[in-house]
C-alpha positions as a LaTeX table, in Angstrom:
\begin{tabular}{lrrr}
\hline
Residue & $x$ (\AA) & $y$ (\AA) & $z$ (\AA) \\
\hline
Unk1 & $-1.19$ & 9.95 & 21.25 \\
Unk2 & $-0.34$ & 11.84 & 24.01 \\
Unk3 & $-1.59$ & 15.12 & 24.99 \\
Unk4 & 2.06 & 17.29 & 24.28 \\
Unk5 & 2.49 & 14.96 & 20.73 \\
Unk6 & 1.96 & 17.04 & 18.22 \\
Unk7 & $-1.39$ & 16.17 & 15.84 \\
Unk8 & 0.97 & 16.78 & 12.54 \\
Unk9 & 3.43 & 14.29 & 11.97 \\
Unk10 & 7.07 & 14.97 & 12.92 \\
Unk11 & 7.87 & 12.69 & 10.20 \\
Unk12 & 6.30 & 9.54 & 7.71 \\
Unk13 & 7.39 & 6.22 & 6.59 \\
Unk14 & 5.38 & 6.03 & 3.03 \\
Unk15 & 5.62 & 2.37 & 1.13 \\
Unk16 & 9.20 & 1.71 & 2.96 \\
Unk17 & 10.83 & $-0.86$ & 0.84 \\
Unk18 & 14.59 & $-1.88$ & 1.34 \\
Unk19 & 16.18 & $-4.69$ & $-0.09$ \\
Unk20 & 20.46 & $-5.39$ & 0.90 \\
Unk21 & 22.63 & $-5.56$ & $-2.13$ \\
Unk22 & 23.29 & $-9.49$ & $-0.88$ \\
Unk23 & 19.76 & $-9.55$ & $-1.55$ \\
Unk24 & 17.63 & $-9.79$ & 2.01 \\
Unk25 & 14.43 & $-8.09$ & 1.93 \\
Unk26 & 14.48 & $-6.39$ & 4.86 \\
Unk27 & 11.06 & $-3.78$ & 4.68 \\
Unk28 & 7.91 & $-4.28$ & 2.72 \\
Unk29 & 5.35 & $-1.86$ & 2.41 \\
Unk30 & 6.17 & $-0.53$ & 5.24 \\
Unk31 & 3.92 & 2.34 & 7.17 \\
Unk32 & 4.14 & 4.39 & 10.01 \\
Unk33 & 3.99 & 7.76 & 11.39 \\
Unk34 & 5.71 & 9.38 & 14.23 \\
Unk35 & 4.52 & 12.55 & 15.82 \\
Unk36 & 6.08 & 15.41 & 17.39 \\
Unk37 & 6.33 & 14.65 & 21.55 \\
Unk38 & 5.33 & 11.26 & 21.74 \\
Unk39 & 7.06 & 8.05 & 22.74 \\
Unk40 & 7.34 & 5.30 & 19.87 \\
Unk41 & 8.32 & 1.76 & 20.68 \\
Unk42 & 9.17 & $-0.70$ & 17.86 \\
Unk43 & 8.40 & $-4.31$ & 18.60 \\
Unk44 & 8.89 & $-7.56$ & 16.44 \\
Unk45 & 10.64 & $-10.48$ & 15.88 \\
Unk46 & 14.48 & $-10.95$ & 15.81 \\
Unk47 & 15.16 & $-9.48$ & 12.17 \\
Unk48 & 12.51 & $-8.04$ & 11.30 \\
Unk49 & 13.83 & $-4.73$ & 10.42 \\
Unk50 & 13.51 & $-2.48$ & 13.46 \\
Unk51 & 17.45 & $-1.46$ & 13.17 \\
Unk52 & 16.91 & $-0.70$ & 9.72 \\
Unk53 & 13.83 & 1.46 & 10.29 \\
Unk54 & 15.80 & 3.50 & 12.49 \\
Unk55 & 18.99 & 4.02 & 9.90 \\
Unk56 & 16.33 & 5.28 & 7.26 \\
Unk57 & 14.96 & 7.72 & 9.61 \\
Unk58 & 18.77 & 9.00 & 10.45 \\
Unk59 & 19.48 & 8.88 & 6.75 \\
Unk60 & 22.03 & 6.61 & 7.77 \\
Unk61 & 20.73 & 4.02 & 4.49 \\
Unk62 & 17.62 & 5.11 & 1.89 \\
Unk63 & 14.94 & 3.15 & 0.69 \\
Unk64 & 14.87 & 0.90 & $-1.76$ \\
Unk65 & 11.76 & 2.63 & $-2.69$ \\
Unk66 & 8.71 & 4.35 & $-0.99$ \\
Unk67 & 9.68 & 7.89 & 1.03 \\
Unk68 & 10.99 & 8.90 & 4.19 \\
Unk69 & 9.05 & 12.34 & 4.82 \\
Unk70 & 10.05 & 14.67 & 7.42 \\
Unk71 & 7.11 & 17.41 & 7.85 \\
Unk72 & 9.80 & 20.64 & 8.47 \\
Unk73 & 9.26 & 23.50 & 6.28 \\
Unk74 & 11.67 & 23.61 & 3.62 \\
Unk75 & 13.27 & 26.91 & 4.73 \\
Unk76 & 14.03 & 25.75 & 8.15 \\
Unk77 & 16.57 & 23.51 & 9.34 \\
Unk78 & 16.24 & 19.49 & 9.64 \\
Unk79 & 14.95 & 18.35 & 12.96 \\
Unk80 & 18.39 & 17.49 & 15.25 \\
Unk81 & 18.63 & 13.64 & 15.92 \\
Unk82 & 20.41 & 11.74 & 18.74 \\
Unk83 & 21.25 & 7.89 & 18.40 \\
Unk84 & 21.61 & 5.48 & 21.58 \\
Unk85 & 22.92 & 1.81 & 20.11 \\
Unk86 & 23.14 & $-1.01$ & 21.68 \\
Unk87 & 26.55 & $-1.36$ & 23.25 \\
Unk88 & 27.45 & 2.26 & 24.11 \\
Unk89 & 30.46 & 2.93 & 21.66 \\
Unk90 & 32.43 & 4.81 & 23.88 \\
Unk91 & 35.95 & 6.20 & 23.28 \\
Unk92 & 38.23 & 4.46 & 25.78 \\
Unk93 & 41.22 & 6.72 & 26.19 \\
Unk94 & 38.27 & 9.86 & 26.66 \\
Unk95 & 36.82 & 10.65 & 29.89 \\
Unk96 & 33.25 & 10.81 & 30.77 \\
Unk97 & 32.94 & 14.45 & 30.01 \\
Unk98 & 34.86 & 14.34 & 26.91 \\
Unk99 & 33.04 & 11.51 & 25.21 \\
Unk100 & 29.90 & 13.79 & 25.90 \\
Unk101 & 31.55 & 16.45 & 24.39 \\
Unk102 & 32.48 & 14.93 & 21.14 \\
Unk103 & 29.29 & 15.69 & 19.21 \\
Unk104 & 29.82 & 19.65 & 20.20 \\
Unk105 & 33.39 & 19.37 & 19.34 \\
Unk106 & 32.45 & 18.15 & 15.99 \\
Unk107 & 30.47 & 21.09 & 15.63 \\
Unk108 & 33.26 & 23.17 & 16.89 \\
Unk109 & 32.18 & 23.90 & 20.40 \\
Unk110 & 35.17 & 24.75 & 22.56 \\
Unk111 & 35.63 & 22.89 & 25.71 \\
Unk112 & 35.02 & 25.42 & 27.89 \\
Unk113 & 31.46 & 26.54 & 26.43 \\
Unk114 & 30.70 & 22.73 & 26.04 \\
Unk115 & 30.99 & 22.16 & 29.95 \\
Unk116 & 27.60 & 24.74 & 30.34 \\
Unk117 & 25.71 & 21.78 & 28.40 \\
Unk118 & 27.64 & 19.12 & 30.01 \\
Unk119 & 27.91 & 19.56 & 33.31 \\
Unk120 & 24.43 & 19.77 & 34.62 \\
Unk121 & 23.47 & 16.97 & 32.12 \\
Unk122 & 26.15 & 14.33 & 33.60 \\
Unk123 & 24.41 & 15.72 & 37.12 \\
Unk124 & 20.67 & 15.03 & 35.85 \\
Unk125 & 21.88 & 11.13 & 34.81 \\
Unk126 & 24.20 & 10.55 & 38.42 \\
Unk127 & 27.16 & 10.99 & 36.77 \\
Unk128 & 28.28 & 14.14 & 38.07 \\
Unk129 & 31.21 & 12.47 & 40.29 \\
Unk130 & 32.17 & 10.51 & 37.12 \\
Unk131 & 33.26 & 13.20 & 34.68 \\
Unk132 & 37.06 & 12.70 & 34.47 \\
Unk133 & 36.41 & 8.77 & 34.64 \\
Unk134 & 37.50 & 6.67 & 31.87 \\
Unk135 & 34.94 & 3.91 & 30.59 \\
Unk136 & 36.86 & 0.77 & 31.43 \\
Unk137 & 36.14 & 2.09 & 35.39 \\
Unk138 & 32.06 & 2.49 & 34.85 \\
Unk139 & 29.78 & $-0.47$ & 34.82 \\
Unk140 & 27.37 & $-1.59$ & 32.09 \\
Unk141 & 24.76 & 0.67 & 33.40 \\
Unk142 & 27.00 & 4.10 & 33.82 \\
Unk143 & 28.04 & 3.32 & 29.99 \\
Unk144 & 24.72 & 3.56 & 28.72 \\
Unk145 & 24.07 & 6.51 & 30.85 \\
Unk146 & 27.01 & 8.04 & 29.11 \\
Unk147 & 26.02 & 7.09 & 25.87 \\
Unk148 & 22.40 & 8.88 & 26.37 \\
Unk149 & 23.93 & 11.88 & 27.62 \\
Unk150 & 26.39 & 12.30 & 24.61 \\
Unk151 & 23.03 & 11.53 & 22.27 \\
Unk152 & 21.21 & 14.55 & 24.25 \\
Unk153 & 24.07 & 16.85 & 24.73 \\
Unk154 & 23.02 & 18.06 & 21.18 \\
Unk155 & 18.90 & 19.11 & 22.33 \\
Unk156 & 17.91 & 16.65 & 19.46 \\
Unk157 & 14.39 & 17.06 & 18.29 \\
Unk158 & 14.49 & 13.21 & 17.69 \\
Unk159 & 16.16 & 10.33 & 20.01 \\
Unk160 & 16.46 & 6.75 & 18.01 \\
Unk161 & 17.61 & 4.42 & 20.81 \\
Unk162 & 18.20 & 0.84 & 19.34 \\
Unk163 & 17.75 & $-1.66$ & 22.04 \\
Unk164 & 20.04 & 0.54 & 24.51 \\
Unk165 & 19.21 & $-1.31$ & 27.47 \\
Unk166 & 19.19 & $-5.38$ & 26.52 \\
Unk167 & 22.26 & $-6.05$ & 27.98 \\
Unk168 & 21.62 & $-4.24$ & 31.29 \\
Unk169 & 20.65 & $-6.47$ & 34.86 \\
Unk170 & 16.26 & $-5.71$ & 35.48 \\
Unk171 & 17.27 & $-3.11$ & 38.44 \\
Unk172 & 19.63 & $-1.28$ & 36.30 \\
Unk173 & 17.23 & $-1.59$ & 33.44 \\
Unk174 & 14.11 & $-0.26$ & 35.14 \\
Unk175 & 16.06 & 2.85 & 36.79 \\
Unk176 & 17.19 & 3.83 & 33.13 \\
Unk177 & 13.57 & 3.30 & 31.84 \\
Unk178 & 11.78 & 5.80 & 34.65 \\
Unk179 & 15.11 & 8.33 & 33.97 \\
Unk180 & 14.63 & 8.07 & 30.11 \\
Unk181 & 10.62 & 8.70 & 30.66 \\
Unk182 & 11.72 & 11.54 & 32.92 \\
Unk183 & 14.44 & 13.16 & 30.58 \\
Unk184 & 11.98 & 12.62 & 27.61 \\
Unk185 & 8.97 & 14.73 & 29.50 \\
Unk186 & 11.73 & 17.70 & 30.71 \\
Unk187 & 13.04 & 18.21 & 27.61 \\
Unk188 & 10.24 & 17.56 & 24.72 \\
Unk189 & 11.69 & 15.09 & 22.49 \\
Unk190 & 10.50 & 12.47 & 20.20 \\
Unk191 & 11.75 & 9.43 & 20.69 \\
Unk192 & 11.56 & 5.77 & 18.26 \\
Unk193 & 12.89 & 3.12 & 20.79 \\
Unk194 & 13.56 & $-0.63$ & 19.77 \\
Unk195 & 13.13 & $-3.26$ & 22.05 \\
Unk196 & 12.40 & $-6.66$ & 22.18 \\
Unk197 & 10.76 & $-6.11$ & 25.53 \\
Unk198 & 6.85 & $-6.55$ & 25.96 \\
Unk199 & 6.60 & $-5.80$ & 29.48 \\
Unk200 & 9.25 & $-2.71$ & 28.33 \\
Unk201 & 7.42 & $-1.06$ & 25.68 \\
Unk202 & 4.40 & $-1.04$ & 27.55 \\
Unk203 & 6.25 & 0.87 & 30.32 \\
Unk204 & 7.57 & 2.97 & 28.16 \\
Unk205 & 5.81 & 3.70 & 25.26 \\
Unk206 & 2.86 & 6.19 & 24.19 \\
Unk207 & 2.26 & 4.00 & 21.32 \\
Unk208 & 3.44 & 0.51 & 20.27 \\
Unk209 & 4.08 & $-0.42$ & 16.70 \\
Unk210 & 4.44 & $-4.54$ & 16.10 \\
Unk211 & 6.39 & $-5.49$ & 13.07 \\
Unk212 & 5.69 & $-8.58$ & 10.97 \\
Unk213 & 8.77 & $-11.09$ & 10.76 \\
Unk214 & 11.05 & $-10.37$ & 8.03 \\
Unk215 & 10.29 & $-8.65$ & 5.22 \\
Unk216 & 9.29 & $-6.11$ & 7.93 \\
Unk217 & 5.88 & $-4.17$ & 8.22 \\
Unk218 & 3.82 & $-2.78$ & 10.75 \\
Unk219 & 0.82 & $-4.99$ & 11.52 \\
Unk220 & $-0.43$ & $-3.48$ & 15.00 \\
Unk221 & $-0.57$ & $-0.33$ & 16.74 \\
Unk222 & $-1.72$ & $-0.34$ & 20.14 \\
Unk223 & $-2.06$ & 2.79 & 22.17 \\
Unk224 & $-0.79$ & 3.20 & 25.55 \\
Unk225 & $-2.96$ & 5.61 & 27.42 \\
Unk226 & $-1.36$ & 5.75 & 30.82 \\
Unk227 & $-1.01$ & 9.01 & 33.03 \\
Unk228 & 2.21 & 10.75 & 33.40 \\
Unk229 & 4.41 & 10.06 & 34.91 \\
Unk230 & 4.62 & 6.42 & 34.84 \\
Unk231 & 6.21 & 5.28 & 38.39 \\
Unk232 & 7.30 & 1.78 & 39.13 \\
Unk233 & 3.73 & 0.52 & 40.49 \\
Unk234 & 2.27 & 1.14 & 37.04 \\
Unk235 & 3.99 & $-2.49$ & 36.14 \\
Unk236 & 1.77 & $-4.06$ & 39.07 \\
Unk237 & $-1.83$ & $-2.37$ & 37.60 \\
Unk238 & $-4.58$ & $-4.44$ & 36.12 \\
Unk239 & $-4.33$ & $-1.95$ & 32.87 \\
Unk240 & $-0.69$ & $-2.46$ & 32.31 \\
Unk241 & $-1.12$ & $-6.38$ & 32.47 \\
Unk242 & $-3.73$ & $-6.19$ & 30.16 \\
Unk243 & $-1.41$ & $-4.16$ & 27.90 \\
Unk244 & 1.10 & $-6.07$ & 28.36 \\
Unk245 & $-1.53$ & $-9.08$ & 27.18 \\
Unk246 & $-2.37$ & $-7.23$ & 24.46 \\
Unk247 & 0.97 & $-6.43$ & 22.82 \\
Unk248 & 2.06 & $-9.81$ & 23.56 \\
Unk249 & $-0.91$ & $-11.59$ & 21.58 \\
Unk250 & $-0.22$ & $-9.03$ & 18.76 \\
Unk251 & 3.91 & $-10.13$ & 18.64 \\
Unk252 & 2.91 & $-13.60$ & 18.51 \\
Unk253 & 0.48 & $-13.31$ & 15.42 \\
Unk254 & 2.78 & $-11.05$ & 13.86 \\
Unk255 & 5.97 & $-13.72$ & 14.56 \\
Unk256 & 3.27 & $-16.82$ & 13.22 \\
Unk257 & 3.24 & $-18.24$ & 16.87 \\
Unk258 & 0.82 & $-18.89$ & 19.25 \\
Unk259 & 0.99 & $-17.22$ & 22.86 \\
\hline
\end{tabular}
């Protein structure tokens, strides 16, 4: 755990069960605990049940049984959440700086006071020339960059990306990785990210949770105690391959494969 996680759980996964009305087990017995501050990657075979992990700690579904505990006292306010998905879900006929505006309009933030919160955000992601552009005009990469800025624009407390950057080219990938481990180290937030990446979630992560294949559970935990912050020649260090070795042997037992 890093050292600005906090030691009390943010929130807790208790006996996670969920099982689809069509009837697909998706979780069993499922564990885990994320902390305040730190970085949590989900790993695991196609279908495992990362997604769904992530829509029980949004509240977007409930469990079948077992609890979803957030620590909060029960006088203050639910921690704030911001969700990256995969493809960016953009609004096409919005600009840039609108589509990061539409969680503060939905909360009835005018334009106006919006653009204090917007405008040096686009600036901190390189898309301070690209405000008034439409999405059809922005690559792949710009998208996503979008996408996280509309999921920040908020100051969540919590940041559930789900596989945000699979569909990106390596270059663009790895800038979006070192700006996401930047953003997440400026501003404080937790963040659960799913990935089928080894070599990604190593790079990224404070701590990487391995599911089982479906029905989903987490079988491994392996810490990733690398110094901040973590610059492209951490991927060409004897520790990070070994990491990287490590995680890898874990996915494999936990798909029933051999490396």
């Amino acid at each position: 755990m890093p050292a600005s996680a906090s030691a009390t759980p943010l929130l807790t996964l208790t006996g996670v069960h969920k099982r689809f009305t069509n009837g697909t087990a998706a979780l069993a017995d499922l564990g885990l605990s994320i902390h305040a501050g730190e970085f949590l990657a989900l790993l695991g075979p196609s279908g495992c049940g990362k997604s769904t992990v992530l829509r029980l700690i949004a509240g977007l579904t409930t469990p079948t049984s077992g609890q979803v505990h957030w620590t909060h006292p029960a006088d203050s306010p639910a921690p704030s959440i911001g969700f990256v998905f995969q493809e960016p879900t953009l609004m096409p006929w919005a600009s840039v700086f609108d589509n990061v505006w539409l969680p503060l309009r939905l909360t009835g933030v005018s334009r106006a006071d919006a653009a204090a919160r917007i405008t040096p955000l686009l600036a901190r992601l390189g898309l301070a020339d690209f405000a008034q552009v439409y999405p059809r005009e922005l690559s792949g990469g710009m998208k996503m960059r979008v996408s996280i800025a509309r999921a920040l624009v908020t100051q969540p407390a919590l940041l559930l990306m789900d596989e945000p950057f699979a569909a990106l080219d390596e270059i663009t990938r790895f800038a979006l990785n070192r700006d996401l481990l930047a953003l997440s180290a400026e501003q404080g937030f937790t963040t659960v990210f799913v990935t089928h990446s080894v070599y990604e979630s190593v790079f990224l992560a404070d701590r990487v949770c391995v599911m089982s294949a479906r029905p989903g559970r987490v079988v491994a935990q392996i810490a990733i105690d690398a110094p901040a912050p973590r610059e492209a020649a951490f991927r060409h260090t004897p520790q990070y391959a070994a990491w990287c070795g490590e995680v890898s042997d874990a996915l494999s037992s936990a798909s029933g494969v051999q490396a």
